[in-house]
Backbone of each chain as ProteinMPNN parsed JSONL, in Angstrom:
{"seq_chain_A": "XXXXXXXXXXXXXXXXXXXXXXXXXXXXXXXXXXXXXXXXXXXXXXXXXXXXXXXXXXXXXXXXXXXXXXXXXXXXXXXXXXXXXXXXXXXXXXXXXXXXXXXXX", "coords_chain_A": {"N_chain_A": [[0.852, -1.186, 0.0], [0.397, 2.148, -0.786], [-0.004, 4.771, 0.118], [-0.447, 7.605, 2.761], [-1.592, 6.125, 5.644], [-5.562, 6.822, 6.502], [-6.228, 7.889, 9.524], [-8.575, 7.812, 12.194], [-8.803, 10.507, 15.061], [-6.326, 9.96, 17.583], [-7.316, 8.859, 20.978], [-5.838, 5.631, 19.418], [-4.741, 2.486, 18.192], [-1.332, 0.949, 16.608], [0.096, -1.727, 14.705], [3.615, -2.497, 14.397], [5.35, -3.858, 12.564], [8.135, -5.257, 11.636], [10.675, -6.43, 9.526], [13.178, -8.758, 7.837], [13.195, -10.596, 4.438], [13.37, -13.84, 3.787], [15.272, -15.309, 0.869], [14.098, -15.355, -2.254], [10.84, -16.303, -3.678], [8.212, -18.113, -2.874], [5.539, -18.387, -2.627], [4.728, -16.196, -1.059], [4.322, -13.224, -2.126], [1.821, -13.178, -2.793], [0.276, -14.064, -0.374], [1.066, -11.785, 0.965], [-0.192, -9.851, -0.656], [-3.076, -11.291, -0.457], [-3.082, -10.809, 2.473], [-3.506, -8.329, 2.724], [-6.007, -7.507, 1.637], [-7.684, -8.789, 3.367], [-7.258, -8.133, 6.115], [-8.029, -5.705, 6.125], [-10.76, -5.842, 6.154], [-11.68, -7.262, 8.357], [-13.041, -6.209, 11.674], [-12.803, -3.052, 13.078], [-10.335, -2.584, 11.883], [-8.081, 0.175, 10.789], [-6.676, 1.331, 8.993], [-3.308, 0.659, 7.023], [0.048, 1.1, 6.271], [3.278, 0.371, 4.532], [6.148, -0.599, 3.492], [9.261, -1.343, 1.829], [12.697, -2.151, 1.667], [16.307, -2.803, 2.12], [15.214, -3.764, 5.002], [11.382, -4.444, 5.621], [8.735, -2.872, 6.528], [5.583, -3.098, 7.768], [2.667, -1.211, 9.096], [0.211, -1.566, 10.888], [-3.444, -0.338, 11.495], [-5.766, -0.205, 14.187], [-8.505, 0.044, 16.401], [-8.617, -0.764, 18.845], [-7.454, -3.097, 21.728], [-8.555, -5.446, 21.077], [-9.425, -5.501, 18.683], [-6.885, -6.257, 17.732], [-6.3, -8.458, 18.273], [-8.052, -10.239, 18.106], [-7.428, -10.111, 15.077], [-5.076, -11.381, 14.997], [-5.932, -14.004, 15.383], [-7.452, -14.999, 13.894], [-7.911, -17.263, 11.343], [-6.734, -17.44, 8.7], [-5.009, -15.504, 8.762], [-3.387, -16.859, 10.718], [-2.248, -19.558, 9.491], [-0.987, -18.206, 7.673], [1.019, -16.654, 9.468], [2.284, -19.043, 10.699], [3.751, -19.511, 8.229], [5.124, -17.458, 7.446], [6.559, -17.724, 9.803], [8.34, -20.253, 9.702], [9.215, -19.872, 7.086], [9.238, -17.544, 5.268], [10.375, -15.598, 6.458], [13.44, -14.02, 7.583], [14.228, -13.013, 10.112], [12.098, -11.215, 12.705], [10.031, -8.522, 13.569], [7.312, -7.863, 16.04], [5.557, -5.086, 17.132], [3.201, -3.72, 19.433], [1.426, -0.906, 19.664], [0.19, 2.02, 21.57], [-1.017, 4.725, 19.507], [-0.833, 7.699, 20.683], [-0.618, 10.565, 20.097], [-0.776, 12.371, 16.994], [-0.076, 14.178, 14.203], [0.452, 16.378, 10.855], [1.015, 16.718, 7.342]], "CA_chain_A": [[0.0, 0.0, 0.0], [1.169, 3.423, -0.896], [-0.748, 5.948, 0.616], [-0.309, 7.64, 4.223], [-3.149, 5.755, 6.277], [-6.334, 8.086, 6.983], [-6.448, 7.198, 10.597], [-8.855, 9.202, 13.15], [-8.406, 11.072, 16.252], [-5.675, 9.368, 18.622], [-5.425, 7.737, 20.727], [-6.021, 4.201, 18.601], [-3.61, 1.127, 18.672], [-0.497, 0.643, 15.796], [1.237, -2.722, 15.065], [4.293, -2.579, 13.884], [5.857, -5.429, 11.913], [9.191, -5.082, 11.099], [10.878, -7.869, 9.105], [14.13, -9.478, 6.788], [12.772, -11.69, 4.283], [14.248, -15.061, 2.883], [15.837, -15.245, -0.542], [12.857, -16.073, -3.159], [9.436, -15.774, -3.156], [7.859, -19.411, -2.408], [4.305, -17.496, -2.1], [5.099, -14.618, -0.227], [3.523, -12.008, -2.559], [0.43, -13.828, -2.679], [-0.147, -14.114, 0.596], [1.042, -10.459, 1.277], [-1.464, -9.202, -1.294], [-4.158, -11.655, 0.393], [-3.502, -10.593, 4.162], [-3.695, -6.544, 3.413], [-7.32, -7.618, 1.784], [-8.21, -9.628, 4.601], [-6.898, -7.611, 6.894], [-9.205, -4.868, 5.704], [-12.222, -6.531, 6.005], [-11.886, -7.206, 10.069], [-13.338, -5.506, 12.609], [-11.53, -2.141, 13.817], [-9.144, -1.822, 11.176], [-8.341, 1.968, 10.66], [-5.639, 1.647, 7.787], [-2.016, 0.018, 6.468], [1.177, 1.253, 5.507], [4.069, -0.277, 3.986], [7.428, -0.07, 2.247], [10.366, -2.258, 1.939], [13.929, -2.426, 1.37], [16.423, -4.216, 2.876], [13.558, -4.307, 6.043], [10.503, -4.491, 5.181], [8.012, -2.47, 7.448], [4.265, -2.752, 7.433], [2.313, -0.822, 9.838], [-1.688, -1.567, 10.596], [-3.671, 0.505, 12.749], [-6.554, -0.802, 14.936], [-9.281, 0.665, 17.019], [-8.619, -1.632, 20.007], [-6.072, -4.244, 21.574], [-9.424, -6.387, 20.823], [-9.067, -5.714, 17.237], [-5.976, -6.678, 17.293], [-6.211, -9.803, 19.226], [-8.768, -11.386, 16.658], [-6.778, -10.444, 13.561], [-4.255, -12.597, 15.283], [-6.366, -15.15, 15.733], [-8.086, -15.075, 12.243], [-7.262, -19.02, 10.547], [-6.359, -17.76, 7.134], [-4.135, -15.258, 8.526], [-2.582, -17.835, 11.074], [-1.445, -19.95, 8.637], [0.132, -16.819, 7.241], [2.279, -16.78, 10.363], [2.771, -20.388, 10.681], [4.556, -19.516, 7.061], [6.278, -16.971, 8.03], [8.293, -17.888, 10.865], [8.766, -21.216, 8.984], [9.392, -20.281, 5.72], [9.418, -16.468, 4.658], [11.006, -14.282, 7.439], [14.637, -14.624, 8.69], [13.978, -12.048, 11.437], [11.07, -10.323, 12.449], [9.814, -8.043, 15.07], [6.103, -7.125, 16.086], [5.323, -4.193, 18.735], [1.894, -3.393, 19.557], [1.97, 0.444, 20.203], [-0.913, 2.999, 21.794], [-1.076, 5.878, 19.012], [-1.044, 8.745, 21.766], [-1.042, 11.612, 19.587], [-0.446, 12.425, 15.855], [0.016, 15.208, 13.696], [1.264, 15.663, 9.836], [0.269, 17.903, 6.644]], "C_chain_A": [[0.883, 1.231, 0.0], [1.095, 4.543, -0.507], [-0.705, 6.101, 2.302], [-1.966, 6.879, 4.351], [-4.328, 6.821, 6.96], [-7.035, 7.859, 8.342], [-7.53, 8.404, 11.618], [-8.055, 9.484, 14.087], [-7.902, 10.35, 16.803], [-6.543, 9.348, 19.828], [-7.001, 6.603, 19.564], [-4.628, 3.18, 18.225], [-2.897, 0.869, 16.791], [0.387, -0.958, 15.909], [2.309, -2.897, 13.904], [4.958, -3.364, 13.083], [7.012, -5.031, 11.08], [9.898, -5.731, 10.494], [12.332, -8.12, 8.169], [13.177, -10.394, 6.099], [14.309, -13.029, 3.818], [14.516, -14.875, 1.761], [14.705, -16.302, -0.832], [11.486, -15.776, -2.48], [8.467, -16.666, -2.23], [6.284, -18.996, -1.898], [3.926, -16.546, -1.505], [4.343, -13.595, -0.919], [2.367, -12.354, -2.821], [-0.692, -14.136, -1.639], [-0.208, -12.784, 1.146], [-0.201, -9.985, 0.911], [-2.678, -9.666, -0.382], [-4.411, -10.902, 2.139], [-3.763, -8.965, 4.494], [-5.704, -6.798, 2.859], [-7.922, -8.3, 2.765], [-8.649, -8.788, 5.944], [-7.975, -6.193, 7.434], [-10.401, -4.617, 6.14], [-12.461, -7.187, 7.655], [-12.071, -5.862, 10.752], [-12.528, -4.128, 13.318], [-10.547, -1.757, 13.272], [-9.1, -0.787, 10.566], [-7.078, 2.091, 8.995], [-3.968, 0.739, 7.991], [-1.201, 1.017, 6.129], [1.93, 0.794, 5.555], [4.94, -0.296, 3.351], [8.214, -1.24, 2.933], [11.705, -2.4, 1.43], [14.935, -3.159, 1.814], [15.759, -5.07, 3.926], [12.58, -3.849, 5.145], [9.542, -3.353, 6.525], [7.199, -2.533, 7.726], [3.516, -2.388, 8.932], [0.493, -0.988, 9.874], [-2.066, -0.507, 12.058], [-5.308, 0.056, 13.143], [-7.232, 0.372, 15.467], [-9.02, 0.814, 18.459], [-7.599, -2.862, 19.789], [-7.35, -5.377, 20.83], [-9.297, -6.67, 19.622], [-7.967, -6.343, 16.82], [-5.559, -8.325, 17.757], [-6.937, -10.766, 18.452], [-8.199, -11.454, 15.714], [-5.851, -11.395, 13.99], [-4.564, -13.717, 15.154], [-7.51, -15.789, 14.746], [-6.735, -16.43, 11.64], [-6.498, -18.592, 9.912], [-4.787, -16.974, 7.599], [-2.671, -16.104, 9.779], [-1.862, -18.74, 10.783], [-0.551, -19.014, 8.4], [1.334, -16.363, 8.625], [3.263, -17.442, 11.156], [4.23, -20.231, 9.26], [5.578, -18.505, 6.761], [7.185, -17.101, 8.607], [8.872, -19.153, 10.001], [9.707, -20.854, 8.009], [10.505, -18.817, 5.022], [10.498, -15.33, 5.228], [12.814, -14.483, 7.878], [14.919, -14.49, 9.504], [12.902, -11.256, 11.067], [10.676, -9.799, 13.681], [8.413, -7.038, 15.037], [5.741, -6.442, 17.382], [4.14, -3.777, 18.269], [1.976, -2.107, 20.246], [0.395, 0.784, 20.795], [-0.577, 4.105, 21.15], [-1.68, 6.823, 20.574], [-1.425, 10.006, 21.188], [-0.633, 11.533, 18.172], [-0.582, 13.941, 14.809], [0.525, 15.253, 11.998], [0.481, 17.374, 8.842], [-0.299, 16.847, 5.222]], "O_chain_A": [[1.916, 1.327, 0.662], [1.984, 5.374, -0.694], [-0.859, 5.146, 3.063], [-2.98, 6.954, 3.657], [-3.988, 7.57, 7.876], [-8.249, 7.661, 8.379], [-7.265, 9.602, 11.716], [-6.913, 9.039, 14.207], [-8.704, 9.432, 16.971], [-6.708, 10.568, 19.861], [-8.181, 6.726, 19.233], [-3.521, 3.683, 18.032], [-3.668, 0.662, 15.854], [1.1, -1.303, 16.851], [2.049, -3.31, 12.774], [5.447, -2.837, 14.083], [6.876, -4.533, 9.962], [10.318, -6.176, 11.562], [12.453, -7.032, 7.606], [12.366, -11.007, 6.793], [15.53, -13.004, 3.659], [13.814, -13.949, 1.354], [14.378, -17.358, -0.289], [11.128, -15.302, -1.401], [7.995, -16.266, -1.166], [5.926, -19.334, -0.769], [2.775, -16.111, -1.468], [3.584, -12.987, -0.164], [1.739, -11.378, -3.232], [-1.896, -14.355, -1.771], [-1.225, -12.43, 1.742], [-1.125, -9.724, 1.682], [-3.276, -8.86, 0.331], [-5.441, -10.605, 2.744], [-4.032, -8.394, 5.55], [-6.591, -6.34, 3.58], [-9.14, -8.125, 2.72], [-9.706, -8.72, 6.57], [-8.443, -5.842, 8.518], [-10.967, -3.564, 6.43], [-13.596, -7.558, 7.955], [-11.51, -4.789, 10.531], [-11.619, -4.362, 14.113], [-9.816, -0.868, 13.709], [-9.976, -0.581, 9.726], [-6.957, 3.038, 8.218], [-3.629, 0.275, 9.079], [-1.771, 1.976, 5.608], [2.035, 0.326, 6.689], [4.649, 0.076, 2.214], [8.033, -1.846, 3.989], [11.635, -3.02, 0.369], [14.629, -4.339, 1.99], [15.642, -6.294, 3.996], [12.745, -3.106, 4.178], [10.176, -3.286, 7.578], [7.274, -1.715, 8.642], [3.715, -3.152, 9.877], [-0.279, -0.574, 9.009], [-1.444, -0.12, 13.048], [-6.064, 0.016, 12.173], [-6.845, 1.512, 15.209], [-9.087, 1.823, 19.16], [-7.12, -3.414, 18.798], [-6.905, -6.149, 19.98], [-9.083, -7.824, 19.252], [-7.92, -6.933, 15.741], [-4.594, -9.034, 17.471], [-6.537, -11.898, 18.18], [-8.146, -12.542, 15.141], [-5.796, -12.389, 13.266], [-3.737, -14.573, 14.839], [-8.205, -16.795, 14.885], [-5.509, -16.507, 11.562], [-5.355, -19.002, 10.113], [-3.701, -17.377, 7.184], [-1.452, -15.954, 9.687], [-0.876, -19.002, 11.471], [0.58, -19.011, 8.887], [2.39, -15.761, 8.429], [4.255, -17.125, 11.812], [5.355, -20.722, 9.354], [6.582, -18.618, 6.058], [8.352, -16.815, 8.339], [10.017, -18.971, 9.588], [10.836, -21.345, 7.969], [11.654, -18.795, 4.58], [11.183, -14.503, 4.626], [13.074, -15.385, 8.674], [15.684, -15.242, 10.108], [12.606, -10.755, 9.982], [10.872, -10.392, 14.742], [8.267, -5.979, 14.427], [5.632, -7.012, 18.468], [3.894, -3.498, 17.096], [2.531, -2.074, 21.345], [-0.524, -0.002, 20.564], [0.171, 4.826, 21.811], [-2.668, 6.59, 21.27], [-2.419, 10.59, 21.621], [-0.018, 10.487, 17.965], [-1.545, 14.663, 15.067], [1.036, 14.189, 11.649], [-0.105, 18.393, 9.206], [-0.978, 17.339, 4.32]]}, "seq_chain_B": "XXXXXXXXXXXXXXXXXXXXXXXXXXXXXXXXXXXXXXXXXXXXXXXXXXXXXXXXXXXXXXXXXXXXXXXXXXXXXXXXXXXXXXXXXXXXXXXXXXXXXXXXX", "coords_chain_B": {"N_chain_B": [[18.736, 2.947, 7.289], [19.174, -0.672, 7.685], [19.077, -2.822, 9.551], [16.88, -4.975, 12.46], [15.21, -3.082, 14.997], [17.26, -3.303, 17.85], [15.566, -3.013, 20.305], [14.803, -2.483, 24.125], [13.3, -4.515, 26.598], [9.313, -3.662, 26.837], [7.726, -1.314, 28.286], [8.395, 1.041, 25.853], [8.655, 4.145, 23.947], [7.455, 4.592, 20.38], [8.216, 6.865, 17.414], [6.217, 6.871, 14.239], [7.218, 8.043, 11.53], [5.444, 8.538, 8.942], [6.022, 9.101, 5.056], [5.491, 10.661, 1.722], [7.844, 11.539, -0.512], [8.694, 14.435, -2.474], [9.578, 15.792, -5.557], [12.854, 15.017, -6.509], [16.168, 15.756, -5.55], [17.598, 17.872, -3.762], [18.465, 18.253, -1.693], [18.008, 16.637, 0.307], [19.01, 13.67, 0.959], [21.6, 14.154, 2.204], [20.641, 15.732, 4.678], [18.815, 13.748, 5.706], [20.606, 11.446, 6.4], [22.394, 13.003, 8.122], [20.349, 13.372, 10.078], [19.722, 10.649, 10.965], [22.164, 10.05, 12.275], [22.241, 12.302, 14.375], [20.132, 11.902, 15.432], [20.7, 9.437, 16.901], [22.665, 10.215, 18.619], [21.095, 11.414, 20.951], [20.076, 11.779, 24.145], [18.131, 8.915, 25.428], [17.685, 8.056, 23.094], [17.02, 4.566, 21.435], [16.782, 3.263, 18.707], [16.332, 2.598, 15.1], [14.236, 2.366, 12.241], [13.97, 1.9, 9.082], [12.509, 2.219, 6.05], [12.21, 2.67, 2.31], [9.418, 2.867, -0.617], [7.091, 3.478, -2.582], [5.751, 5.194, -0.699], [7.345, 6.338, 2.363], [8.919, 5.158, 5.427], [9.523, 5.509, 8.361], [10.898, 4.538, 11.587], [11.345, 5.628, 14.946], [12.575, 4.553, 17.847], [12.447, 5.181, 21.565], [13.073, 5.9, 25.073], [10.83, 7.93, 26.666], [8.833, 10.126, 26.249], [9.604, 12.656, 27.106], [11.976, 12.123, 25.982], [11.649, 12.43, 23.651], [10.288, 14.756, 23.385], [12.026, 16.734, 23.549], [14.185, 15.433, 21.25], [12.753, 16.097, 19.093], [12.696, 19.277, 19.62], [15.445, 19.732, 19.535], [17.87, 22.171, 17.467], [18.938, 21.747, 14.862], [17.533, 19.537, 14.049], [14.896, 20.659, 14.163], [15.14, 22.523, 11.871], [15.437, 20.506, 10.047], [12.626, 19.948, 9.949], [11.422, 22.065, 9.532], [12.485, 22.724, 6.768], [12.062, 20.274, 5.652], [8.893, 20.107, 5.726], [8.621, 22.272, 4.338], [9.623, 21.388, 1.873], [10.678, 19.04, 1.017], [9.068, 17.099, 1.52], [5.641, 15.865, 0.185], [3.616, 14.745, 1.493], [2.855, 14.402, 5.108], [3.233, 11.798, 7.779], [3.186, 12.115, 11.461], [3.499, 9.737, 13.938], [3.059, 9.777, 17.367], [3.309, 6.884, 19.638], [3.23, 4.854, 22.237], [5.052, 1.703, 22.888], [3.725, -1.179, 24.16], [3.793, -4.182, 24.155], [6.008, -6.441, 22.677], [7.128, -9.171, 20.347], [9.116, -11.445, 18.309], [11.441, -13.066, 16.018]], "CA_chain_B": [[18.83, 1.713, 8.003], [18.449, -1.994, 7.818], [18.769, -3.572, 10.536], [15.836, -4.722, 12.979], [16.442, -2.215, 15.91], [17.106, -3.7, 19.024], [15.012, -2.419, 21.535], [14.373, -3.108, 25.111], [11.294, -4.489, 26.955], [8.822, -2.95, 26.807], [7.349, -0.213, 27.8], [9.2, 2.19, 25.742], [7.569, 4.566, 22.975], [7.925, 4.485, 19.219], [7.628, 7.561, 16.487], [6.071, 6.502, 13.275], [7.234, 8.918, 10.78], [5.325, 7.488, 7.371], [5.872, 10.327, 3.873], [5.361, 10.937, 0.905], [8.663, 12.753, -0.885], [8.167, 15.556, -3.879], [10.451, 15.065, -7.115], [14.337, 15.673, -6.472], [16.667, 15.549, -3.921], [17.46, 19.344, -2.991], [19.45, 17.931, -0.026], [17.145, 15.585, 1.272], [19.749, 12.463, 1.051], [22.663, 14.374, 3.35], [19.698, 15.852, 5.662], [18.648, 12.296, 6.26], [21.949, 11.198, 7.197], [22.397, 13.521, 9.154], [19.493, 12.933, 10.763], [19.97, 9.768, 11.739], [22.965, 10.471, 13.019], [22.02, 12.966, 14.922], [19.433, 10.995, 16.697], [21.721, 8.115, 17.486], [23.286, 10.303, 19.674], [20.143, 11.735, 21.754], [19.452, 10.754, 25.545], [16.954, 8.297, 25.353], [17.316, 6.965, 21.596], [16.717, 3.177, 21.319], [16.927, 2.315, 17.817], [15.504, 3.549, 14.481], [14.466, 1.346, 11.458], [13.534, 2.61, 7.908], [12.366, 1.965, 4.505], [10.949, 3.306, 1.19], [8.87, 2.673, -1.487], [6.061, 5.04, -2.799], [5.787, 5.481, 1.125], [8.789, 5.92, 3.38], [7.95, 4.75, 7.008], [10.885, 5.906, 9.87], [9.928, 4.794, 13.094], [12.067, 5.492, 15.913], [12.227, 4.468, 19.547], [12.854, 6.032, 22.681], [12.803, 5.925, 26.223], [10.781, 8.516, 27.455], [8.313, 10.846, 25.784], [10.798, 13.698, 27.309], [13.152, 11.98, 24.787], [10.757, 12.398, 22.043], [10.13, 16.052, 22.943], [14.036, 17.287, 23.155], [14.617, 15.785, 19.761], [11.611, 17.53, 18.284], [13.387, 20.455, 19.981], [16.953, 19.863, 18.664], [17.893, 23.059, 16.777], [19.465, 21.076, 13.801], [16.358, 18.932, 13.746], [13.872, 21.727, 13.774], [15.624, 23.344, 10.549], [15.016, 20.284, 9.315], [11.491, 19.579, 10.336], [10.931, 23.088, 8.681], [12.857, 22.33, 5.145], [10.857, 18.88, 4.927], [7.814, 20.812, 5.448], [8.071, 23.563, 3.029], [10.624, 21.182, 0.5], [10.952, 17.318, 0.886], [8.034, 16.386, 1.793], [4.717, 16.365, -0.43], [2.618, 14.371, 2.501], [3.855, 12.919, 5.71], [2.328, 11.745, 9.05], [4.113, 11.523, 12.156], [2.282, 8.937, 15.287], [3.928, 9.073, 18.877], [2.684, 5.703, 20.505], [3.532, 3.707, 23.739], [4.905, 0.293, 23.119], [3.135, -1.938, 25.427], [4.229, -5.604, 24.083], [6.199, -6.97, 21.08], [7.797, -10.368, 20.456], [10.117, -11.635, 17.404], [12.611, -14.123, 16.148]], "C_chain_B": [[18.136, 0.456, 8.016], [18.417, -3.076, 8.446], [17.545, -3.434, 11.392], [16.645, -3.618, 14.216], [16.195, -3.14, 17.363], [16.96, -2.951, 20.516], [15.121, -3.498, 23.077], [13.105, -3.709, 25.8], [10.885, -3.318, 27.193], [8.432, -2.711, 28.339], [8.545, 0.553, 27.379], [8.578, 3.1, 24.291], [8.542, 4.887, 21.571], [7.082, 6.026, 18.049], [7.883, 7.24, 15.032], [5.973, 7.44, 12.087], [6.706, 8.047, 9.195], [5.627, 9.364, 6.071], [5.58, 9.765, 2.918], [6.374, 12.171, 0.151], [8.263, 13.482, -2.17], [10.022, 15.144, -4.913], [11.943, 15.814, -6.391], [14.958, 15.471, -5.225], [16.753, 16.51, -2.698], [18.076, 19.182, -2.033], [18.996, 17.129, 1.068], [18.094, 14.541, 1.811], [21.013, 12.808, 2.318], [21.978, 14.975, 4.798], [19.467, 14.389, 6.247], [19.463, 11.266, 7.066], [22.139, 11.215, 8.059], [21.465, 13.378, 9.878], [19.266, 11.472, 11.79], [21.209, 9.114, 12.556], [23.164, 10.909, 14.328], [21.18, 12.657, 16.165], [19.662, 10.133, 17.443], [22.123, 8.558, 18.758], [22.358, 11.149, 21.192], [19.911, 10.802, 22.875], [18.146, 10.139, 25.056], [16.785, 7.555, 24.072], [17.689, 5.407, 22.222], [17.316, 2.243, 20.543], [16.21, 3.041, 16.808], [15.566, 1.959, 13.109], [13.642, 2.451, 10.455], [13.635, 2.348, 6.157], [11.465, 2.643, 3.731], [10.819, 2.906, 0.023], [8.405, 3.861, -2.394], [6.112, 5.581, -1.657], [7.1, 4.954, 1.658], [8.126, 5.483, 4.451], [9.536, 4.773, 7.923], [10.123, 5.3, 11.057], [11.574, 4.187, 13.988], [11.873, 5.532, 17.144], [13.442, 5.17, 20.542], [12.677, 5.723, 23.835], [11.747, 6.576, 26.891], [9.652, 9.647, 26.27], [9.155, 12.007, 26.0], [11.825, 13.68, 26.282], [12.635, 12.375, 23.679], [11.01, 14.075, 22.032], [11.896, 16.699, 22.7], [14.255, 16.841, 22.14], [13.924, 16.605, 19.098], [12.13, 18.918, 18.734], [14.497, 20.943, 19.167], [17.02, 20.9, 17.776], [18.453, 22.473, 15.365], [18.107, 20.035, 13.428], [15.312, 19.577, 13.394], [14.114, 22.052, 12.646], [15.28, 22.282, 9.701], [13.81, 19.53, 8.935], [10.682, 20.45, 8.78], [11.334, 22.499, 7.294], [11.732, 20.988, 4.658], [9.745, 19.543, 4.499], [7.514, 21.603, 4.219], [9.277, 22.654, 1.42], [10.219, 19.73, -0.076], [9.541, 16.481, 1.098], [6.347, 16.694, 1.014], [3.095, 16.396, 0.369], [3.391, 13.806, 3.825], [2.661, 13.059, 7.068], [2.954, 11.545, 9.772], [2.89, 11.219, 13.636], [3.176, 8.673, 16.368], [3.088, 7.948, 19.125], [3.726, 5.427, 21.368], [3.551, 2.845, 23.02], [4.527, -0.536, 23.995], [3.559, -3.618, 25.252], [4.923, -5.614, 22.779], [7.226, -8.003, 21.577], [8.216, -10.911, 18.7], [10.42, -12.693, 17.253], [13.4, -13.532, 15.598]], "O_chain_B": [[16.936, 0.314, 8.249], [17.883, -4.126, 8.089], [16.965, -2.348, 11.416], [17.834, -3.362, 14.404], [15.108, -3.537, 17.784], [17.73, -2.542, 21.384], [15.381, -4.697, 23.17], [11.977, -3.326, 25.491], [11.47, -2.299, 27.559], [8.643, -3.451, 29.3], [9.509, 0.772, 28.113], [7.933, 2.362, 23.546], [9.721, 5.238, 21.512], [5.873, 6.209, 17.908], [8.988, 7.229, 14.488], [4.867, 7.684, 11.605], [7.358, 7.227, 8.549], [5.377, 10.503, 6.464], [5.368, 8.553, 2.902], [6.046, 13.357, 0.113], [7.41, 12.944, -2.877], [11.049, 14.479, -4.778], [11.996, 16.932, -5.877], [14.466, 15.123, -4.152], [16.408, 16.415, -1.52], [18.29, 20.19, -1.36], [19.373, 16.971, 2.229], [18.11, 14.402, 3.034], [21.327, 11.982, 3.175], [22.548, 14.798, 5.875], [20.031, 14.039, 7.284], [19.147, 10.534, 8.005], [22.204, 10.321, 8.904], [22.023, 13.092, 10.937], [18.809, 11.346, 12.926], [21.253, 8.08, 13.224], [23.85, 10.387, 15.207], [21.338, 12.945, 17.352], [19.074, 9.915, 18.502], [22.09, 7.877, 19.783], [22.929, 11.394, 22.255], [19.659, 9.598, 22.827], [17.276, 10.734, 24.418], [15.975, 6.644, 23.909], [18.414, 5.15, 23.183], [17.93, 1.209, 20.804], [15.505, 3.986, 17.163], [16.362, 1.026, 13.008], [12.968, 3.428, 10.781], [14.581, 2.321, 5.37], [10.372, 3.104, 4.06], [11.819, 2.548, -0.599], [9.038, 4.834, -2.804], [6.642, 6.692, -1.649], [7.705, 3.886, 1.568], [6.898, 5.407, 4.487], [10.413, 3.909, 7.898], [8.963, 5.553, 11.382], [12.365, 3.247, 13.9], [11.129, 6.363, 17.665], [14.62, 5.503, 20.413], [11.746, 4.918, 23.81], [11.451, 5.949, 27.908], [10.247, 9.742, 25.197], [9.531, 12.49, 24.932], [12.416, 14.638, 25.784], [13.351, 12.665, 22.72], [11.631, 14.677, 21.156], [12.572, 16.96, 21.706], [14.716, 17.757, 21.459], [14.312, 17.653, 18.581], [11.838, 19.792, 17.919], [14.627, 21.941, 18.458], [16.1, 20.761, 16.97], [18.111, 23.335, 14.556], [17.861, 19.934, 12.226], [14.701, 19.226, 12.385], [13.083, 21.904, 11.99], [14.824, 22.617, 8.608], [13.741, 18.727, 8.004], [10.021, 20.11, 7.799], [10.508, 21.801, 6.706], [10.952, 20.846, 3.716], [9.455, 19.676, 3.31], [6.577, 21.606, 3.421], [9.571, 23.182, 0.347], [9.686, 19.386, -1.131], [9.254, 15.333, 0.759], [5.841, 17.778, 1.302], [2.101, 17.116, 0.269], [4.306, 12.985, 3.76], [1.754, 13.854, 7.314], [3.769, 10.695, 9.413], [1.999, 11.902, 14.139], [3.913, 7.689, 16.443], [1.934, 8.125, 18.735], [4.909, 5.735, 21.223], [2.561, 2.662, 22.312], [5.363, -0.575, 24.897], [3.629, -4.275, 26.291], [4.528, -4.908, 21.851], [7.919, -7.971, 22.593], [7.348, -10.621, 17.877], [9.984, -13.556, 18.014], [14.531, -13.998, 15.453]]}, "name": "protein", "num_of_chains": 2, "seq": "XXXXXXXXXXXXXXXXXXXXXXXXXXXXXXXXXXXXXXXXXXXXXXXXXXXXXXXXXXXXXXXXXXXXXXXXXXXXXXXXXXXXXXXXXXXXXXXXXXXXXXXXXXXXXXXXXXXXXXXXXXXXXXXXXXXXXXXXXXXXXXXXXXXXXXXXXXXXXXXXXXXXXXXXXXXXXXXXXXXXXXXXXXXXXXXXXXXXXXXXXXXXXXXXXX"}
């Protein structure tokens, strides 16, 4: 996704996902593509952003830890993190933040 | 930067700088540098991680919301808060949050 996320009024909950991948694809952009539509389409989700170079970054932003506690716990995208640590990632690091305040132009 | 950053447990708070840059460099690339330079050496920095696409996404951690505000202070940072503003930057958003949990491999 390419676009700043159009998030409301703070506070509201950020999770960070910071990542290396593996050399090759082995489904990786297929699943990416799938888990930002997915992702979407749950409860509480306020917006995505994303970029990547040697890390990768992708940022979601939630309503609630609740929101964020089901997308976890959503099948399709559990697999998707069964296949990650397995397969796709070589390091990765997820922090669950409290947006406190925000500002921008 | 591409390494993950190695933070401490949590609690400690993270700023999610995401943009959008405008055509050219203008001095953006030795600003940036410097910038993260500059922050390295601030009481309270953590760690900083960063990538870009269409969307950049910075997000750097800290100790201390106090830490947050004194860089936003920094007279070398301000100058180039301002230049982004009126040069480098076409959109950007910046999100203080509280880390409250994150876990990795």
């Amino acid at each position: 996704m390419s676009e700043l996320a159009n998030t409301p009024e703070p506070p509201y909950y950020a999770v960070i996902f910071s990542s290396h991948r593996t050399d090759g694809d082995n489904g990786y952009a297929a699943m990416a593509d799938r888990m930002v539509e997915l992702a979407a389409q749950q409860p509480g989700f306020l917006g995505m952003e994303s970029a990547r170079e040697d890390l990768g970054i992708t940022v979601s932003y939630w309503e609630s830890p609740d929101a964020i506690r089901n997308w976890k716990q959503n099948a399709e995208h559990r697999e998707a993190q069964r296949r990650g640590h397995e397969q796709w990632y070589s390091g990765f690091k997820v922090r669950v933040a409290k947006v406190e305040r925000d500002y921008g132009i």
